[in-house]
C-alpha positions as CSV (number, residue, x, y, z in Angstrom):
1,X,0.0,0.0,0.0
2,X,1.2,3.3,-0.9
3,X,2.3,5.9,1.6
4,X,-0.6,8.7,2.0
5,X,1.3,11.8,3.1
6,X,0.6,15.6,3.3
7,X,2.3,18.0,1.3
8,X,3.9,19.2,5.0
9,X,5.1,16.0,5.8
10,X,6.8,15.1,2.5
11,X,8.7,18.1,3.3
12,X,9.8,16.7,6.3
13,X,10.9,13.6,5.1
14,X,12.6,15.8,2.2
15,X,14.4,18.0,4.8
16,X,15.2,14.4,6.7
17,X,17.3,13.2,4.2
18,X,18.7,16.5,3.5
19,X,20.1,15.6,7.0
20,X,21.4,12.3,6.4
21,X,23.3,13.9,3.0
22,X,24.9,16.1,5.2
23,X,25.8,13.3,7.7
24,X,27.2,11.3,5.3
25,X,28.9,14.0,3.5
26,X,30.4,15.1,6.7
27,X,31.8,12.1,8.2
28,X,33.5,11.3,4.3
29,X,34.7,14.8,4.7
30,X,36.0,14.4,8.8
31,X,34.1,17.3,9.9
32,X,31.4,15.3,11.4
33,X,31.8,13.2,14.2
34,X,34.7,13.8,14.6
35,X,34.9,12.0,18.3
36,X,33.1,8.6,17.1
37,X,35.1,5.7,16.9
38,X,36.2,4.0,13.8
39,X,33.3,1.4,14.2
40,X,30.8,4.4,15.2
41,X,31.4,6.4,12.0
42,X,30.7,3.6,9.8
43,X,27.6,2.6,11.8
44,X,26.5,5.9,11.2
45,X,27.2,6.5,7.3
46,X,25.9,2.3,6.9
47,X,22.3,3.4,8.6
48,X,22.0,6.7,7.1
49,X,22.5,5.3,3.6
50,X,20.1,2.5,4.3
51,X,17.5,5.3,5.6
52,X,18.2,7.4,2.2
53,X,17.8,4.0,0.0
54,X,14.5,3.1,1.8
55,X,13.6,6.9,1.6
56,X,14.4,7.6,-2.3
57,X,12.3,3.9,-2.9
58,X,8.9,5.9,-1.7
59,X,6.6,6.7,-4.3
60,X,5.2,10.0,-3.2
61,X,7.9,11.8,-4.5
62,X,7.0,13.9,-7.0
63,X,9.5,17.0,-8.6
64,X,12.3,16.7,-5.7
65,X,15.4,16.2,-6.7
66,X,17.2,13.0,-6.1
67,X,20.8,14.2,-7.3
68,X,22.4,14.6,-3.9
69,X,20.7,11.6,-2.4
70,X,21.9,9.8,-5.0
71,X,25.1,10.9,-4.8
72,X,25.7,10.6,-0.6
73,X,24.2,6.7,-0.9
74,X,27.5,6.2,-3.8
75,X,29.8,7.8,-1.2
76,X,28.3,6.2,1.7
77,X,28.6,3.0,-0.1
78,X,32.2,3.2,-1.1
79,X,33.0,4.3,2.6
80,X,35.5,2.7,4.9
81,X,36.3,4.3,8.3
């Protein structure tokens, strides 16, 4: 069954994985978590890709662009702390 969301709240998940680009983005860069443990950081970037794959999958997007989820699931992918 198809998710049934408001305009508001596909914002919200919009802005969510806005978060989990950064995220990703950051710990790649080592600005981000910078206190975490090896093993922490790739927890981290390992979940948060697996939350942007199961995100980007839903089928209420409609003109969003998917270009830097896209591109943080690659890197977060291809990550190795």
């Amino acid at each position: 069954m198809a998710d049934v969301k408001t305009k508001e709240e596909i914002a919200q998940d919009y802005i969510a994985m806005g978060h989990s680009v950064a995220l990703i983005n950051g710990i790649i860069a080592g600005t981000e978590r910078t206190l975490y443990t090896t093993d922490e950081k790739q927890d981290t970037v390992d979940r948060n890709v697996e939350h942007l794959e199961l995100m980007k999958a839903k089928d209420y997007w409609t003109s969003e662009s998917m270009t830097a989820v896209t591109s943080a699931i690659a890197a977060g992918k291809g990550y190795t702390a």
